[in-house]
Backbone as ProteinMPNN parsed JSONL, in Angstrom:
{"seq_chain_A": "XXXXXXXXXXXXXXXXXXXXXXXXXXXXXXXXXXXXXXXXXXXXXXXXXXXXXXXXXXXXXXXXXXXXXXXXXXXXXXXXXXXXXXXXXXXXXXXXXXXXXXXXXXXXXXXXXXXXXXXXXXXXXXXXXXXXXXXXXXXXXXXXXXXXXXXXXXXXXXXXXXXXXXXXXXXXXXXXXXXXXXXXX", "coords_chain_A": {"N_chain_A": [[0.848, -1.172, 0.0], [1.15, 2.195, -0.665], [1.418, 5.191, 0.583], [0.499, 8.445, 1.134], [3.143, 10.88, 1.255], [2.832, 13.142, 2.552], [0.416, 13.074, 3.355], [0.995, 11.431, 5.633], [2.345, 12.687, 7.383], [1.266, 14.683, 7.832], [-0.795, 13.868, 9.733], [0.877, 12.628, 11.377], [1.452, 14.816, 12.617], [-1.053, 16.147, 13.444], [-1.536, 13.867, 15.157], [0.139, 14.824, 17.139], [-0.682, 17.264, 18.181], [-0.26, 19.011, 16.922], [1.936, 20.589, 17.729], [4.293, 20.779, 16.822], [7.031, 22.4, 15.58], [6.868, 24.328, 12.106], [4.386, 23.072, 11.672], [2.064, 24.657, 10.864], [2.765, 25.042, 8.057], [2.521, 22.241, 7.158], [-0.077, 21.389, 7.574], [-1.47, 22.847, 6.22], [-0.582, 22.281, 3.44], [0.606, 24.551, 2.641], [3.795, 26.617, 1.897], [5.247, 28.795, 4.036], [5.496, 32.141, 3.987], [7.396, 33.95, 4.552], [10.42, 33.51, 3.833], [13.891, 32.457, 4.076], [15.978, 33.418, 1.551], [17.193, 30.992, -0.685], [18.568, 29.453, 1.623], [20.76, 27.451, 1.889], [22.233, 23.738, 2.319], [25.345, 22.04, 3.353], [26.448, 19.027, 2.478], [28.461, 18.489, 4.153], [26.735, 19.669, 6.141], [24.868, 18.23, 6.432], [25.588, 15.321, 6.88], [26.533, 15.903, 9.917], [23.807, 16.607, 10.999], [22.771, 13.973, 10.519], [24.611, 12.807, 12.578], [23.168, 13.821, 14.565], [20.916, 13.251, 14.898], [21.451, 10.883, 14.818], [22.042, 10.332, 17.321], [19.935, 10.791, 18.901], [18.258, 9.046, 18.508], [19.881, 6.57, 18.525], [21.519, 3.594, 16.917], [20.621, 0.346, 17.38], [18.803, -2.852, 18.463], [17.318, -2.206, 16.29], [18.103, -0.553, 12.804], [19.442, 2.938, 13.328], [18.676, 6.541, 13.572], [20.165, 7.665, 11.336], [20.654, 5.752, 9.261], [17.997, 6.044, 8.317], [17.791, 8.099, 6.998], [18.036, 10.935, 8.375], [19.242, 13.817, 8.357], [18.778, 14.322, 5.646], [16.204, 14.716, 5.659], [15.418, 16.236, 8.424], [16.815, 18.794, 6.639], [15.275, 18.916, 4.195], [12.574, 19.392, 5.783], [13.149, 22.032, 7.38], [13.858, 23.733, 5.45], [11.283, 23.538, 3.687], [8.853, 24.049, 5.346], [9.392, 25.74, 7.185], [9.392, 28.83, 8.636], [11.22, 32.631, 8.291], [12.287, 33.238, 10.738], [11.834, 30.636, 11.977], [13.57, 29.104, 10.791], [16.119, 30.552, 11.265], [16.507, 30.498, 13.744], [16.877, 27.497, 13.993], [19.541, 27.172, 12.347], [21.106, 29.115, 13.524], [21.15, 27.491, 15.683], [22.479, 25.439, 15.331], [24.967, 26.251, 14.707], [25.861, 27.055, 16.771], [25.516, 24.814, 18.308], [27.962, 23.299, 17.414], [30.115, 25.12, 17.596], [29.791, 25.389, 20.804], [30.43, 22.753, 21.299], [32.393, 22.053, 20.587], [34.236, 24.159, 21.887], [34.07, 23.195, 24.943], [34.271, 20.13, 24.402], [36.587, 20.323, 23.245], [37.133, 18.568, 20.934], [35.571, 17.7, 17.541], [31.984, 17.455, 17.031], [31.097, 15.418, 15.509], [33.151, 13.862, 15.837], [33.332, 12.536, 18.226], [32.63, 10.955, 21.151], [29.893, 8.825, 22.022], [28.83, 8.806, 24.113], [29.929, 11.359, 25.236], [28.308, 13.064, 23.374], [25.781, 12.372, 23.89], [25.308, 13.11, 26.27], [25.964, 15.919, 26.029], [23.663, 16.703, 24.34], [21.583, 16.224, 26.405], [22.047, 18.14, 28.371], [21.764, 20.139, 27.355], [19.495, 20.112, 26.078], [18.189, 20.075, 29.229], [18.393, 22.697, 29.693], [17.087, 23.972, 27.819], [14.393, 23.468, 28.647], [14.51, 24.51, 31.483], [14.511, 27.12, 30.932], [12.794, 30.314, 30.891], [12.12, 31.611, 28.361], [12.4, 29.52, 27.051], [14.742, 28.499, 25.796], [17.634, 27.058, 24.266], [15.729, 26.64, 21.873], [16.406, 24.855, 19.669], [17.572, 22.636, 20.286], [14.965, 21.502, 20.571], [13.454, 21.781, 18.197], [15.128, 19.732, 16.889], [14.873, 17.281, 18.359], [11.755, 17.458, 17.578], [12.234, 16.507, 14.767], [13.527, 14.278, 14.616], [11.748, 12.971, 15.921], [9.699, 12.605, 14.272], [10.44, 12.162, 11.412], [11.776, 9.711, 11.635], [10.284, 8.288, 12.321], [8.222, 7.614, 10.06], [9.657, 7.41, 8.052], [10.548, 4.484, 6.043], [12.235, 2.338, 7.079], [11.947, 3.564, 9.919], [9.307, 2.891, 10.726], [8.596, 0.142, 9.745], [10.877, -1.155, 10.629], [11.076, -0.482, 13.434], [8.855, -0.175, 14.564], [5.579, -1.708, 14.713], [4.702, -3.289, 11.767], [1.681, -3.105, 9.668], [1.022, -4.109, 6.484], [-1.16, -4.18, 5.065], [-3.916, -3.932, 6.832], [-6.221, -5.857, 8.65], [-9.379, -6.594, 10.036], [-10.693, -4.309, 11.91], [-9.395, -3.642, 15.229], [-9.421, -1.936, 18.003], [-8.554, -2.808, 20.657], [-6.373, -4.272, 21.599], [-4.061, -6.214, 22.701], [-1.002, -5.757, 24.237], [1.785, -7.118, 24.58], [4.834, -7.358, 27.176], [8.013, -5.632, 25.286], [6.793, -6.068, 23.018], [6.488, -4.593, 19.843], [5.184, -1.025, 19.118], [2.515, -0.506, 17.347], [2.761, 0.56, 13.647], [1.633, 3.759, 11.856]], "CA_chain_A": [[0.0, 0.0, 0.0], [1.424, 3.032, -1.021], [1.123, 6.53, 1.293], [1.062, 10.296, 0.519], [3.812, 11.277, 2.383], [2.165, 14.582, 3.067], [-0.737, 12.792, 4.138], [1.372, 10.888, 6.645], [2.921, 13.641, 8.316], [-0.328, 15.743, 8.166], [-1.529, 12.693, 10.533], [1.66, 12.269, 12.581], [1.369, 16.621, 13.294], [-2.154, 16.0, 14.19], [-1.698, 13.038, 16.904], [0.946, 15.488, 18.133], [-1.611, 18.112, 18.757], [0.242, 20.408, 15.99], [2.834, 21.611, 18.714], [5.782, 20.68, 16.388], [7.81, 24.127, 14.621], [6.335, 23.798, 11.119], [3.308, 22.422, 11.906], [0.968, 25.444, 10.324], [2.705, 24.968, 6.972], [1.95, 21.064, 7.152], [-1.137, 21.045, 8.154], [-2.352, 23.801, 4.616], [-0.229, 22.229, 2.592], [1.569, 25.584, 1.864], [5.252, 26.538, 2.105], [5.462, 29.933, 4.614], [5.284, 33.502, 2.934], [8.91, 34.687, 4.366], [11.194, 32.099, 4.314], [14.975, 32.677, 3.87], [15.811, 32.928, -0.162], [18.715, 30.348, -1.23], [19.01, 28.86, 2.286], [21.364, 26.008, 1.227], [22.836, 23.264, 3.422], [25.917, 21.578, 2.466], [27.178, 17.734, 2.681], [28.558, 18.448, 5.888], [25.617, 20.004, 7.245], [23.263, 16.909, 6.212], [26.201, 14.23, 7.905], [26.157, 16.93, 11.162], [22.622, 16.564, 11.417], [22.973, 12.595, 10.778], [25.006, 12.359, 13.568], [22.684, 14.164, 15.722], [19.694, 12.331, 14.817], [21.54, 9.385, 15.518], [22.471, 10.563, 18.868], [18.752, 10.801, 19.936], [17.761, 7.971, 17.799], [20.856, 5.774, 18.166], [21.446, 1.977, 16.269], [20.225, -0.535, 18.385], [18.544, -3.863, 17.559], [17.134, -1.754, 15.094], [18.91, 1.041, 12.627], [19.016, 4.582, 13.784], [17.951, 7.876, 12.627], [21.337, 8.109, 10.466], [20.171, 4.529, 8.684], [16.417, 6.165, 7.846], [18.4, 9.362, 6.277], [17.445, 11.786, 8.834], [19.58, 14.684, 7.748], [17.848, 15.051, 4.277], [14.897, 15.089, 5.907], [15.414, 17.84, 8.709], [17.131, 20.253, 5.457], [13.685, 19.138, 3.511], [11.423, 20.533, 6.466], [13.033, 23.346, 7.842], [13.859, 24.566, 4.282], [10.041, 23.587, 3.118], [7.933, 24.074, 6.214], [9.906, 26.36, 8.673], [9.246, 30.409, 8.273], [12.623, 33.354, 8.062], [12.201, 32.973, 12.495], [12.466, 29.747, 13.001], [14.713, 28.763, 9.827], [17.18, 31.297, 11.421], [16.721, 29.844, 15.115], [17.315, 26.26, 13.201], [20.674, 27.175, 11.653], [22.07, 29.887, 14.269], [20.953, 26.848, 16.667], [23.196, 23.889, 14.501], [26.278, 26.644, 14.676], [25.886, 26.817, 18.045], [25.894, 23.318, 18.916], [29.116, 23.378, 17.003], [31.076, 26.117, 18.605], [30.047, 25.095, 22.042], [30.577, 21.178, 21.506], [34.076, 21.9, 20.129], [34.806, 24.811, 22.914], [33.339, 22.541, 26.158], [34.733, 18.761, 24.787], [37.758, 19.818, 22.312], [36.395, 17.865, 19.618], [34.122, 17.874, 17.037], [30.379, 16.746, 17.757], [30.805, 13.781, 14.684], [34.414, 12.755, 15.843], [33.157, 12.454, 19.803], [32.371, 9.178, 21.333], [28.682, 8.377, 21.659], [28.335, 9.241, 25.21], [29.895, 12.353, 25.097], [27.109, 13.95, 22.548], [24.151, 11.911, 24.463], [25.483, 13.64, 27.894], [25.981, 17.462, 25.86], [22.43, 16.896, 24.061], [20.829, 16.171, 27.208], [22.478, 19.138, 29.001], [21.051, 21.433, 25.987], [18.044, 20.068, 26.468], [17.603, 20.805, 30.515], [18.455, 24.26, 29.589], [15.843, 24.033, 27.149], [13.206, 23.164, 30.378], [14.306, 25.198, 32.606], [14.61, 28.466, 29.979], [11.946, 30.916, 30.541], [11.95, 31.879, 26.915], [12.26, 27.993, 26.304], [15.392, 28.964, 24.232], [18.026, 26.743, 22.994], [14.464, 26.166, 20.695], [17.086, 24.151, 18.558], [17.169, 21.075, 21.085], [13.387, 20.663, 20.691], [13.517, 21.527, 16.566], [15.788, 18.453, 16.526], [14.115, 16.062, 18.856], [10.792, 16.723, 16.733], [12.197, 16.612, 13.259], [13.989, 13.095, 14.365], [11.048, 11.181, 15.895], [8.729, 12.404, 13.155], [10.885, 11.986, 10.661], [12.328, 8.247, 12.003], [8.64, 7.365, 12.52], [7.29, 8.091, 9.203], [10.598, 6.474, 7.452], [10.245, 2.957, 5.907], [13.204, 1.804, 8.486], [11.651, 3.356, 11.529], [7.797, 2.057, 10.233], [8.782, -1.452, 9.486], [11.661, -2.308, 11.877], [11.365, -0.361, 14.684], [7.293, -0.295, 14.744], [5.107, -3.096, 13.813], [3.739, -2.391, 10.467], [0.9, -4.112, 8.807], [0.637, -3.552, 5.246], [-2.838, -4.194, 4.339], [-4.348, -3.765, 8.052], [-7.61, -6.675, 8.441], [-10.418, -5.643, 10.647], [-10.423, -2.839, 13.023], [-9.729, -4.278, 16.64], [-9.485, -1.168, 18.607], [-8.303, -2.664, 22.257], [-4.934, -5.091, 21.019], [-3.07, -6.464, 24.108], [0.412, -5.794, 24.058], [2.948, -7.369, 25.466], [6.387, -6.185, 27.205], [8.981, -6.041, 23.948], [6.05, -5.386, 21.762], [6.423, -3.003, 19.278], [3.54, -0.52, 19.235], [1.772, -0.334, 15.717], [2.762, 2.121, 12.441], [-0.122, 4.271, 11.294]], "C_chain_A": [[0.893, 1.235, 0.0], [0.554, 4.219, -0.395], [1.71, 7.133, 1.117], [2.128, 10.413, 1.737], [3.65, 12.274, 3.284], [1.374, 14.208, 4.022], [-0.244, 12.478, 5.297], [2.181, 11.655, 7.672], [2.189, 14.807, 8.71], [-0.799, 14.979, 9.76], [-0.736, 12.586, 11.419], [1.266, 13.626, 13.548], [0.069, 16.586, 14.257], [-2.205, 15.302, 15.536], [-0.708, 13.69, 17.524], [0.441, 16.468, 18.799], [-1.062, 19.757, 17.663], [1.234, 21.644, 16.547], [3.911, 21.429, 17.985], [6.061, 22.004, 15.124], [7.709, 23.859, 13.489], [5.12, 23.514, 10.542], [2.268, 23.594, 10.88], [1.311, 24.857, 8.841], [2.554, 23.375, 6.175], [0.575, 20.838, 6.739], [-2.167, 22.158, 6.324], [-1.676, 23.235, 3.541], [0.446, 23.277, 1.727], [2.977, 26.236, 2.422], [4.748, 27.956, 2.797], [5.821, 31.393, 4.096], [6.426, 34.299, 3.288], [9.404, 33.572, 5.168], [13.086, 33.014, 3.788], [15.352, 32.454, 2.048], [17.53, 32.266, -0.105], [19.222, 29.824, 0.099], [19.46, 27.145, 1.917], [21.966, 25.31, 2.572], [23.992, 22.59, 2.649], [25.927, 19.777, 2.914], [27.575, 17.659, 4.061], [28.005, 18.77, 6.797], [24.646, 18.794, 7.39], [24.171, 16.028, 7.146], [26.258, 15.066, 9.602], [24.686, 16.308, 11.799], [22.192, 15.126, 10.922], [23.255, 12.188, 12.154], [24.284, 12.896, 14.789], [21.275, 13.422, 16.037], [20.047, 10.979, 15.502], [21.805, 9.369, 16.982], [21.17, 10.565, 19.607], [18.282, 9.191, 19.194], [19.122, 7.051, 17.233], [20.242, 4.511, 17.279], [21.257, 1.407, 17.759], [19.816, -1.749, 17.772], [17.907, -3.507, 16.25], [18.124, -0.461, 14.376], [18.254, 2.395, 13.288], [18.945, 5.47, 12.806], [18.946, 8.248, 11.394], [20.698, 7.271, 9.318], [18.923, 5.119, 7.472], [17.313, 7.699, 7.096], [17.768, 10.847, 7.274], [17.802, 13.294, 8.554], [19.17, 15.61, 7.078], [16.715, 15.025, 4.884], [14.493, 16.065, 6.659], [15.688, 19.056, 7.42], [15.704, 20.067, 5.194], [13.056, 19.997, 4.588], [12.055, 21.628, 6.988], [12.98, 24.423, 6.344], [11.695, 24.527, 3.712], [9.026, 24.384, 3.843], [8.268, 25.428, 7.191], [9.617, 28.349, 8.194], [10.976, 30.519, 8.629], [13.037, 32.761, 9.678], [13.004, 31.569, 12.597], [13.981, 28.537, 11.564], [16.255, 29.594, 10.414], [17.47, 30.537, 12.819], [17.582, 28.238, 14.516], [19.4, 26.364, 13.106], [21.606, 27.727, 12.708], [22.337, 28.484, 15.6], [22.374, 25.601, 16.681], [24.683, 25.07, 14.941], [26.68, 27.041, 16.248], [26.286, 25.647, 18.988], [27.716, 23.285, 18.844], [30.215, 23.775, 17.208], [30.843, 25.377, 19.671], [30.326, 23.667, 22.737], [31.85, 21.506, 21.709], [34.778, 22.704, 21.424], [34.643, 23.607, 24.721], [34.031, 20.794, 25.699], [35.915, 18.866, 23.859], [38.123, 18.924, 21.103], [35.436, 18.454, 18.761], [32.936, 17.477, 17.363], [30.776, 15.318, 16.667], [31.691, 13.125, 15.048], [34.213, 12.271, 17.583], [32.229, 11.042, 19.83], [30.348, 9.621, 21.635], [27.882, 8.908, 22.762], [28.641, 10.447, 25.611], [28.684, 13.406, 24.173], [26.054, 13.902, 22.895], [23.98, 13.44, 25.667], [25.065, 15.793, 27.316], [24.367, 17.509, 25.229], [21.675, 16.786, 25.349], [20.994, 17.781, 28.216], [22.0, 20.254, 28.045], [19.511, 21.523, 26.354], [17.059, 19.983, 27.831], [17.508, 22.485, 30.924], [17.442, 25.136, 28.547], [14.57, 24.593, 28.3], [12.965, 24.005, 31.196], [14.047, 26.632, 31.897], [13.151, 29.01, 30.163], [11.459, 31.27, 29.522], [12.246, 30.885, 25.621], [13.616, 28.471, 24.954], [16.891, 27.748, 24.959], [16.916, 26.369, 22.394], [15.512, 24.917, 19.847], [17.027, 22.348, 18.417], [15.588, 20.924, 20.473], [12.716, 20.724, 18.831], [14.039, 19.991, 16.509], [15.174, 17.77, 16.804], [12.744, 15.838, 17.928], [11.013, 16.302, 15.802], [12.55, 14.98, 13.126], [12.859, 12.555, 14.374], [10.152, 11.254, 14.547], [9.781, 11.734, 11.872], [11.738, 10.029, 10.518], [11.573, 7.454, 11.649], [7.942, 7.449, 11.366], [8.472, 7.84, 7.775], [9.915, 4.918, 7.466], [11.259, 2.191, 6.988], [12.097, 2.026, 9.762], [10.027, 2.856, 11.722], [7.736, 0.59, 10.191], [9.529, -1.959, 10.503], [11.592, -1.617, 12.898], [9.766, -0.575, 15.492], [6.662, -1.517, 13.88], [4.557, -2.65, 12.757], [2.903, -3.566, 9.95], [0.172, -3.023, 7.65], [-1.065, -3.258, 4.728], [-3.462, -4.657, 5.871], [-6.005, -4.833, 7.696], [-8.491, -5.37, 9.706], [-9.855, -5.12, 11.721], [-10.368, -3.609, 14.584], [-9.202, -2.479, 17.469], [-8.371, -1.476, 20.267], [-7.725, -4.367, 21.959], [-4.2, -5.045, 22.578], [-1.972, -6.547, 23.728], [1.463, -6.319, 25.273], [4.244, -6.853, 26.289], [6.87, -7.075, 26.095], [8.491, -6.173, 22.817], [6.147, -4.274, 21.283], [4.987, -2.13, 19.298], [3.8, -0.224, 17.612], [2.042, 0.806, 15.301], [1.879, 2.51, 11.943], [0.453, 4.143, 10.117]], "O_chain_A": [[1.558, 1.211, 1.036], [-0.643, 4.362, -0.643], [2.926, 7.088, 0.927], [1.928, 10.087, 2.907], [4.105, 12.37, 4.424], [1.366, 14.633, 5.178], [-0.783, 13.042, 6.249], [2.595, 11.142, 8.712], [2.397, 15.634, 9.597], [-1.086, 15.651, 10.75], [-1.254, 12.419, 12.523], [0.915, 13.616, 14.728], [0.058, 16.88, 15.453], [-2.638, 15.725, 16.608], [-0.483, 13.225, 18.642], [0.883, 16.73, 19.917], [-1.368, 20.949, 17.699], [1.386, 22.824, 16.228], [4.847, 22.025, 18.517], [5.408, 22.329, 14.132], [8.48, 22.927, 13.257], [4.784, 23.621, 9.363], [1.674, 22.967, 10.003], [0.409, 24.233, 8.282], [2.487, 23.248, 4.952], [0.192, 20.214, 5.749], [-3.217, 21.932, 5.723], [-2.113, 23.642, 2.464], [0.788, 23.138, 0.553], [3.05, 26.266, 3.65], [3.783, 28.434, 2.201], [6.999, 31.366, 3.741], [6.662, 35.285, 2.59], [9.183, 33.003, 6.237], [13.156, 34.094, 3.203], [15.007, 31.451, 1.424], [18.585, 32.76, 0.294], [20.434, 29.622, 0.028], [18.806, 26.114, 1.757], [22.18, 25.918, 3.621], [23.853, 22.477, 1.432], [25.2, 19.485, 3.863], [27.113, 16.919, 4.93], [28.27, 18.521, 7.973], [23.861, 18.541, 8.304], [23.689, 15.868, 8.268], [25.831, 14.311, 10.475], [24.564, 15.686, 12.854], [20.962, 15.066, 10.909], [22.524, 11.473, 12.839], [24.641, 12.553, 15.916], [20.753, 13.134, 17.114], [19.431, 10.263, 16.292], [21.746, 8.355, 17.677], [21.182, 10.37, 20.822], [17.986, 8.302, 19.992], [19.412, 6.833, 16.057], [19.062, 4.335, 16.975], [21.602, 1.842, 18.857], [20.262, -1.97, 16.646], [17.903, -4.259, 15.275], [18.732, 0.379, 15.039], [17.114, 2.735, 13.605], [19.084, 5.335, 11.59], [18.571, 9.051, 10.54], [20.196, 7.913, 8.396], [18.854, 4.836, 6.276], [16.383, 8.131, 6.416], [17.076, 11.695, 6.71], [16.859, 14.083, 8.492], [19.058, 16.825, 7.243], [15.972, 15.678, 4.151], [13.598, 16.824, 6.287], [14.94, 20.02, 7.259], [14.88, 20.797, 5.746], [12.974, 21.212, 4.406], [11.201, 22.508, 7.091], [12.345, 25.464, 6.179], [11.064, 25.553, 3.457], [8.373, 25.254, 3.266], [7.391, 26.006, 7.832], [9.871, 28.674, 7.034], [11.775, 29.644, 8.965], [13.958, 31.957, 9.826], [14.135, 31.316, 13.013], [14.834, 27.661, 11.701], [17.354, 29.23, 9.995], [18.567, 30.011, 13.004], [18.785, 28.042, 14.687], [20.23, 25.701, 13.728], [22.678, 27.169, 12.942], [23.353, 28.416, 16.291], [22.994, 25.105, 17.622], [25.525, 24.473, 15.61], [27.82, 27.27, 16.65], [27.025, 25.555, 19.968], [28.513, 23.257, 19.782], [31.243, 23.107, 17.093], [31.673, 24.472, 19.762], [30.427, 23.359, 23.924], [32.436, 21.328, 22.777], [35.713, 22.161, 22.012], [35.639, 23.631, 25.443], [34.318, 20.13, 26.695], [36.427, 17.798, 23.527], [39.198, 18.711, 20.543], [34.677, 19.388, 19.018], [33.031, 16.944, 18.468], [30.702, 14.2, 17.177], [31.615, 11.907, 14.883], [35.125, 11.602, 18.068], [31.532, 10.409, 19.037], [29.827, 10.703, 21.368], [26.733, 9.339, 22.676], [27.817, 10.938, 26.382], [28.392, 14.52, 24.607], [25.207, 14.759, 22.639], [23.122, 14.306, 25.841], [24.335, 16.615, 27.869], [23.733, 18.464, 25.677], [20.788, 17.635, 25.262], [20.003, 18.366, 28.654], [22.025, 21.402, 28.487], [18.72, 22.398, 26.706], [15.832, 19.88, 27.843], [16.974, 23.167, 31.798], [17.143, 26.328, 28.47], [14.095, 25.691, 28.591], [11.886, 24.366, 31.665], [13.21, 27.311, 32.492], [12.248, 28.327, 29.68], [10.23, 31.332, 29.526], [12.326, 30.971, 24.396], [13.492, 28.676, 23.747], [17.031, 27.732, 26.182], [17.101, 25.159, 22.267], [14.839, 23.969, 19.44], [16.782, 21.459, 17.601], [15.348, 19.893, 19.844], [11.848, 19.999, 18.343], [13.287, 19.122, 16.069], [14.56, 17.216, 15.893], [12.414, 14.726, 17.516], [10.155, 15.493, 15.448], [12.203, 14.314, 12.15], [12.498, 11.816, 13.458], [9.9, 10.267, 13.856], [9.568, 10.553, 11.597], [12.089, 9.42, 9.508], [11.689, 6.403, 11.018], [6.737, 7.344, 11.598], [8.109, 8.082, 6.624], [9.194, 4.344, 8.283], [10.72, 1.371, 7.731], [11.543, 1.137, 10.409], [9.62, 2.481, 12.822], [6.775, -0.039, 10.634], [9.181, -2.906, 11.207], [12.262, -2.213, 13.742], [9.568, -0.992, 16.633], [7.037, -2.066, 12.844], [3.91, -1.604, 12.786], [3.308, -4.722, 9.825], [-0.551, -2.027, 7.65], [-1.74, -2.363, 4.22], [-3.465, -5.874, 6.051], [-6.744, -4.604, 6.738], [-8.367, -4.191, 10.036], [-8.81, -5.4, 12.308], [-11.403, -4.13, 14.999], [-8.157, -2.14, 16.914], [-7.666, -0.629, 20.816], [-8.408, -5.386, 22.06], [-3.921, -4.094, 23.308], [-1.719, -7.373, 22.851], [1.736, -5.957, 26.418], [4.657, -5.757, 25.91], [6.639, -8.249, 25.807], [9.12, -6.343, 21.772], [6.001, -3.186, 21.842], [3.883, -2.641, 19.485], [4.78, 0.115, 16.949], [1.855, 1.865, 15.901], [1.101, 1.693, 11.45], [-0.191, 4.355, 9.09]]}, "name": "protein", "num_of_chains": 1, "seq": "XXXXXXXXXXXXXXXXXXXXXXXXXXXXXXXXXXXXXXXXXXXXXXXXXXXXXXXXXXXXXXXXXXXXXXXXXXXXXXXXXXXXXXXXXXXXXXXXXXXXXXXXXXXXXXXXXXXXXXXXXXXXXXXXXXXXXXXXXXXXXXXXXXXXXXXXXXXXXXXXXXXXXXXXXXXXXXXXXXXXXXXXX"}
């Protein structure tokens, strides 16, 4: 069975309640009326934002967010979906990471071990929490762009969620087990 991809991320936005950065220009089907002109990303921005995807959405018994191409898929939505605001928060957010990974662990963020990037994303993202003006915003751009974007991948649909292709009748109230996957819309 073959799904709009639009449709399927119209549908993910919705069971999210439409709180994810983007979400208006989803939800009309129209690209945002001031957007940045010629915002390009390069090769090393898409593997960057691989390795960060994979950092919330490591490999495990299943592939991670790197595996499902998560990268090209944050550039696609912030460039498609995101207004001038939060396309600028987005980017100033990624050069940020960057500077303050490299200043704070002496590395790069892609050449740093696995637990070093978990430990500095998590520390981004309590400063997120506690932030009155909810600002690094960048942390919580990322975290949505991965799961939607993981979850709405043929990788993170098929192997990480149960998927049934051609769905039989409607059972509503499915007992799940522990180590059950929960079902792909």
């Amino acid at each position: 069975m073959n799904m709009n991809r639009r449709e399927a991320l119209k549908s993910v936005v919705l069971m999210m309640g439409g709180t994810m950065v983007g979400a208006t220009a989803i939800l009309t089907g129209c690209a945002p009326e001031n957007q940045i002109e010629g915002l390009n990303f390069s090769p090393d921005d898409i593997a960057f934002l691989d390795e960060l995807g994979d950092t919330i959405i490591p490999e495990t018994d299943t592939p991670g967010a790197k595996a499902a191409g998560i990268g090209a898929f944050m550039v696609m939505m912030v460039k498609d979906t995101y207004d001038e605001s939060q396309q600028k928060a987005f980017v100033d957010g990624l050069n940020m990471i960057r500077k303050e990974f490299k200043a704070s662990k002496g590395a790069d963020f892609v050449e740093a071990s696995a637990e070093d990037r978990l430990a500095y994303l998590n520390d981004l993202y309590e400063q997120y929490k506690s932030s009155s003006q909810r600002e690094p915003q960048v942390i919580n751009m990322l975290r949505d762009l991965t799961v939607l974007g993981y979850f709405s991948s043929e990788i993170g649909a098929t192997q990480a969620l149960n998927y049934v292709e051609v769905p039989g009748r409607y059972d509503g109230c499915i007992d799940l087990k522990p180590g059950d996957k929960a079902y792909a819309i």
